[in-house]
C-alpha positions as a Python dict, from the first residue, in 0.01 Angstrom:
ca = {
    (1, 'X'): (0, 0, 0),
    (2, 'X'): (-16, -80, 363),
    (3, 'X'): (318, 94, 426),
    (4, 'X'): (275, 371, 231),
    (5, 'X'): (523, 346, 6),
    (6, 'X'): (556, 286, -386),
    (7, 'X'): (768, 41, -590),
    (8, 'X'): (1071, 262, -674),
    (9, 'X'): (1186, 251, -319),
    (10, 'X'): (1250, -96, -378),
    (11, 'X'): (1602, -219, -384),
    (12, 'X'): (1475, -597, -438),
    (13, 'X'): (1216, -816, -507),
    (14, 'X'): (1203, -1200, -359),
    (15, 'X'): (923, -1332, -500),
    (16, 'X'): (797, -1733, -615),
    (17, 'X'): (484, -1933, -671),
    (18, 'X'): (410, -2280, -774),
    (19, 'X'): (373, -2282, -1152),
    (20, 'X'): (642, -2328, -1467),
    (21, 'X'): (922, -2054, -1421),
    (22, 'X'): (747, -1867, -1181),
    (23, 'X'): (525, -1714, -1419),
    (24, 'X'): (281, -1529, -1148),
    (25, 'X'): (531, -1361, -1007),
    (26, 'X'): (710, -1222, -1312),
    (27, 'X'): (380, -1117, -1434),
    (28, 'X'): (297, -972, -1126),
    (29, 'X'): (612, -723, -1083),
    (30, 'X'): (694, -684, -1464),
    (31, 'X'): (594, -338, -1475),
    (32, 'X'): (734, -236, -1112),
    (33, 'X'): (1088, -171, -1291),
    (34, 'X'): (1273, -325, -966),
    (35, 'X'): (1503, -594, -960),
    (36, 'X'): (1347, -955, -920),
    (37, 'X'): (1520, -1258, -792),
    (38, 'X'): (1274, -1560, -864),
    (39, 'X'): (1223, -1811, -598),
    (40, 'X'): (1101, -2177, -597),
    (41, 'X'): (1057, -2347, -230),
    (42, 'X'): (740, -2470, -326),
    (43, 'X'): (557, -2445, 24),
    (44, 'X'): (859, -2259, 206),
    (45, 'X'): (847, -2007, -44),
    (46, 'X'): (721, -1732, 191),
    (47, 'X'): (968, -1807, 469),
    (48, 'X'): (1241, -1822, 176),
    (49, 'X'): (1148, -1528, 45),
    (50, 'X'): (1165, -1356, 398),
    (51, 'X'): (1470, -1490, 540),
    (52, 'X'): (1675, -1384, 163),
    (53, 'X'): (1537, -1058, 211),
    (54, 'X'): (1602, -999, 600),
    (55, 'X'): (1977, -1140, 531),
    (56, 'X'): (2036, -913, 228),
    (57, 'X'): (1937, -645, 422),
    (58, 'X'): (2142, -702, 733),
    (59, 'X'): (2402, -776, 551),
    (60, 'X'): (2381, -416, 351),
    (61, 'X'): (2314, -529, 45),
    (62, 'X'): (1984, -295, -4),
    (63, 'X'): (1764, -104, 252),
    (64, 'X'): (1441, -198, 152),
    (65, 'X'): (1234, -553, -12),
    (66, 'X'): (996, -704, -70),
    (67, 'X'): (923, -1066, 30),
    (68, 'X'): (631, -1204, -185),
    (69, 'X'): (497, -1504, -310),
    (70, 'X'): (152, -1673, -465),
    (71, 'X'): (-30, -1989, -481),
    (72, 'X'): (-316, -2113, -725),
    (73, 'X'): (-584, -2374, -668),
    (74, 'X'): (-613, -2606, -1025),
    (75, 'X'): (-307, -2476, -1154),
    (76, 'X'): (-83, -2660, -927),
    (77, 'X'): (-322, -2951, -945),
    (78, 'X'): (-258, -2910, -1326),
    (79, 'X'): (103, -2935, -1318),
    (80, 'X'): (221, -3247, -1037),
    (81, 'X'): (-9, -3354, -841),
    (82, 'X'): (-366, -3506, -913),
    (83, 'X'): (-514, -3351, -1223),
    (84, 'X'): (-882, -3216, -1206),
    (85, 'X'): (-1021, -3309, -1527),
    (86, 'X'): (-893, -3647, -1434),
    (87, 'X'): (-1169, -3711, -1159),
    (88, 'X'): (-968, -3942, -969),
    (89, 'X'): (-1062, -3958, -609),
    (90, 'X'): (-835, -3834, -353),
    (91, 'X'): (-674, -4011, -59),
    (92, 'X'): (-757, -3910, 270),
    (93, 'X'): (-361, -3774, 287),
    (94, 'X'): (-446, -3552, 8),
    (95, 'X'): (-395, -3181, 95),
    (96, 'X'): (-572, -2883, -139),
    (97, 'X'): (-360, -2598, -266),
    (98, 'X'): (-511, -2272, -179),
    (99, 'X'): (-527, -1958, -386),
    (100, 'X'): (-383, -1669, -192),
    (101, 'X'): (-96, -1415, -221),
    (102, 'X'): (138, -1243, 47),
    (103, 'X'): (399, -994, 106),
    (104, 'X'): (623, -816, 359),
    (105, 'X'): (802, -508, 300),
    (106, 'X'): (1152, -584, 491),
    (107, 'X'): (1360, -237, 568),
    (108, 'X'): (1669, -158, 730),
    (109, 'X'): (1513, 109, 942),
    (110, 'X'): (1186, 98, 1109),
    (111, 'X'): (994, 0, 1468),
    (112, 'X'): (972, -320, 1411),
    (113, 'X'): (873, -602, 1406),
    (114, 'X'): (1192, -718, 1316),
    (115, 'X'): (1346, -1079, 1200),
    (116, 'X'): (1584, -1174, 1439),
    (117, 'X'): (1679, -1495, 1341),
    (118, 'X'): (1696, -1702, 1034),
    (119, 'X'): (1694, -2085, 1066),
    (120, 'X'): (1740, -2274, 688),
    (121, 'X'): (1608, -2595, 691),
    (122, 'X'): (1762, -2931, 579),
    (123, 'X'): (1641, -3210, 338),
    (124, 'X'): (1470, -3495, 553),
    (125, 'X'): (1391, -3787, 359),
    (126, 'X'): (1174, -4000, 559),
    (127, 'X'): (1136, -4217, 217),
    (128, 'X'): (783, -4133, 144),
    (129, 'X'): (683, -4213, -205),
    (130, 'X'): (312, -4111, -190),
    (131, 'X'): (302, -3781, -393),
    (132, 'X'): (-56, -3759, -203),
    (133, 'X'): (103, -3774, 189),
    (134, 'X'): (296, -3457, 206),
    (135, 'X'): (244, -3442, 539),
    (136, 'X'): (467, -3713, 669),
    (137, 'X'): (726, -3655, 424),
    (138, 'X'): (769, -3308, 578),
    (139, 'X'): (715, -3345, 922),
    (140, 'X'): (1073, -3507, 1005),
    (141, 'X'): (1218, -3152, 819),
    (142, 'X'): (1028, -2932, 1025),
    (143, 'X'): (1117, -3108, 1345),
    (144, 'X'): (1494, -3090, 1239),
    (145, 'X'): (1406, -2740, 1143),
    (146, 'X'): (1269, -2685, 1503),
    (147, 'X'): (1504, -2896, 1706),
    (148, 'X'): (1800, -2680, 1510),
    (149, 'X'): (1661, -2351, 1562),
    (150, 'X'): (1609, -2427, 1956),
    (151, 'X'): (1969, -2565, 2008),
    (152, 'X'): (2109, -2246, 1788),
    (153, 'X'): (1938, -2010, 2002),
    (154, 'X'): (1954, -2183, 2371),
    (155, 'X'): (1552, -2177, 2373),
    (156, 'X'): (1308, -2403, 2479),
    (157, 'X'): (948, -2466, 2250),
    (158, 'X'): (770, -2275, 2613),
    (159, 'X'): (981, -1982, 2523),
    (160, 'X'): (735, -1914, 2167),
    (161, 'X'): (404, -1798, 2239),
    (162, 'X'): (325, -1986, 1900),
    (163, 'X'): (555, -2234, 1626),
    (164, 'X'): (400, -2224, 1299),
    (165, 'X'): (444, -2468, 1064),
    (166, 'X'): (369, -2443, 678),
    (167, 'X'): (109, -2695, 549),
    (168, 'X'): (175, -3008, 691),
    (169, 'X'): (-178, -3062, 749),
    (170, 'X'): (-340, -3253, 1025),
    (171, 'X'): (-162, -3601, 968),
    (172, 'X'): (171, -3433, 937),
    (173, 'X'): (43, -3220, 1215),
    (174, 'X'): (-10, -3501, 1443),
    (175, 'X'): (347, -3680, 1332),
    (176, 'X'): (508, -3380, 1411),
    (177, 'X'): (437, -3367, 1782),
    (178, 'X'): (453, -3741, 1786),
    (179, 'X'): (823, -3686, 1676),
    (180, 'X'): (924, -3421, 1877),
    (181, 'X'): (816, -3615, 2186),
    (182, 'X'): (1097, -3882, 2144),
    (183, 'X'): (1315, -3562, 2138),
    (184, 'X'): (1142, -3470, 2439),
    (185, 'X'): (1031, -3092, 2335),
    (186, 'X'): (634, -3102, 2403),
    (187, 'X'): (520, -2912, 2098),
    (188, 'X'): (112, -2963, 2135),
    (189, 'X'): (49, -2640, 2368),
    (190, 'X'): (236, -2360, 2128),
    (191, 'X'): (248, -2592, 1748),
    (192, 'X'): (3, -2466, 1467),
    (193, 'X'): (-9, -2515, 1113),
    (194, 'X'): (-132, -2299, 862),
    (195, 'X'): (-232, -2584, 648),
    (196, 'X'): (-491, -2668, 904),
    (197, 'X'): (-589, -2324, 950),
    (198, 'X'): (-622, -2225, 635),
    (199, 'X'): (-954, -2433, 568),
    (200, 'X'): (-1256, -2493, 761),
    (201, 'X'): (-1229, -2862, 740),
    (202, 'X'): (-1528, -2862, 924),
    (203, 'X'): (-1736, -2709, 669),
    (204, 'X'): (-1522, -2787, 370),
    (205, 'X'): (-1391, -3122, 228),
    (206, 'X'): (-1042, -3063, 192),
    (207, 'X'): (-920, -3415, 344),
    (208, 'X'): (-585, -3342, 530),
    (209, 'X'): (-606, -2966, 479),
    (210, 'X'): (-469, -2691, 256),
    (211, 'X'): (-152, -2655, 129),
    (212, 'X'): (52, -2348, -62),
    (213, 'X'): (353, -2101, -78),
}
């Protein structure tokens, strides 16, 4: 591992993923012999994952986790949202699920970096129906996510030398700033999202962008 350290110094494990009961990630740490708490955010699963870990830790509850989660191409597609096999054709809102895994090792001692903050998010329904537009049925979340975190903390958006939001891919992208300018916090300098990163929708035909834990 990365920080040199093996699975019995694990107090915790956070982990989630996308499919029925979480199945990856029990599979994943069933031999590790450390307590698992199983997570579904669906696409905040990382940032779930980290912020239950950094406040279990601060709050001396253990001294050392692990914040992990997985997503899986087809699988997902499988379960809720357009099936492959299917061989319908996909709106131009459609986002694809990428196949990728993290984790972060969260301690109590250490140089850093460290999480400093923890801002939970609220439900936002913007009454969206289309199961193929996730973008603009998260965007209004993540700006209330934003707008919350900025008022908590007496910051501005200039103060960040990057925001980072999940996969709202480029039409959520683009309602996102749209939204936070009636709030008046310019977002369009320091605002990313991974779900537009992920993918190089100039080479790859992934409509909106990817999408995942």
């Amino acid at each position: 591992m990365k920080v040199g350290i093996t699975a019995d110094v694990l107090d915790r494990i956070f982990a989630g993923d996308m499919l029925n009961q979480c199945v990856s990630s029990e599979f994943a740490v069933n031999d590790s012999g450390v307590p698992l708490l199983g997570l579904y955010g669906a696409c905040s699963t990382m940032a779930e994952s980290l912020s239950l870990a950094a406040m279990t830790v601060d709050g001396g509850f253990a001294n050392t986790v692990c914040a992990i989660t997985s997503s899986h191409f087809c699988s997902a597609e499988r379960q809720f949202r357009l099936p492959l096999a299917y061989g319908g054709q996909r709106t131009p809102t459609a986002q694809w699920k990428a196949t990728a895994a993290g984790a972060l090792i969260i301690g109590a001692n250490g140089d850093g970096p460290y999480v400093t903050h923890v801002t939970t998010g609220k439900i936002v329904d913007a009454g969206i129906c289309d199961a193929a537009n996730m973008g603009s049925a998260m965007a209004p979340a993540a700006l209330e996510t934003i707008c919350t975190h900025l008022a908590h903390t007496g910051r501005d958006a200039l103060y960040y030398d990057m925001i980072v939001t999940g996969d709202l891919g480029v039409i959520g992208h683009e309602i996102l700033l749209e939204l936070a300018l009636t709030n008046e916090i310019d977002l369009s300098t320091v605002c990313c999202d991974c779900g537009m990163m992920i993918y190089n929708r100039k080479k790859q035909d992934v409509h909106a962008g990817g999408s995942g834990c």
